[in-house]
C-alpha positions, 0 to 999 in steps of 0.5 A: 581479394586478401593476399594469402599469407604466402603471397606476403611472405613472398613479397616481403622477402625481396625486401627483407633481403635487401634491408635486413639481409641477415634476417632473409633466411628466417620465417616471419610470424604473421599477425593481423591488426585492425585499425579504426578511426574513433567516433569522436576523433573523426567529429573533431576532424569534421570527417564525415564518413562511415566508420571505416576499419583498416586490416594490416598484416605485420610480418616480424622477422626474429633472430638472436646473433651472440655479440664478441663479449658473448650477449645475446642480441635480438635483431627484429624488422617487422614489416606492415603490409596493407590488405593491397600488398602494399608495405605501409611501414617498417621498423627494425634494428 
């Protein structure tokens, strides 16, 4: 069973905490995205298997901090969890 969007928020945080510990108090948006393995790429690999379709949700934590000189700076981390809660990667700055 799909883990609901609270669930993730939930385990994403103890992550995010420890990470990104100035993006622990924001509230992620969750997107969803599918990912394919195309017909001609799996011939070229000689995999045979039915065409599978891979779900992932990515939480995007966002927030804007104003430098000493007075720029905006955003700070992200998004956070990609497969349809297991398992964190499958990580990109932030």
């Amino acid at each position: 069973m799909p883990l609901t969007d609270n669930e993730l928020k939930k385990m994403v945080k103890g992550y995010i905490k420890e990470n990104s510990p100035e993006l622990a108090d924001e509230e992620p948006t969750i997107s969803e995205e599918s990912y394919e393995i195309a017909e001609g790429v799996q011939r070229k690999l000689g995999l045979r298997m039915p065409k599978s379709t891979r779900k992932v949700k990515v939480l995007t934590y966002k927030k804007m901090v104003t430098a000493e000189d007075g720029a905006k700076i955003p700070i992200v981390a998004r956070v990609t969890v497969d349809e297991n809660g398992n964190i499958v990667k990580t990109t932030g700055n």
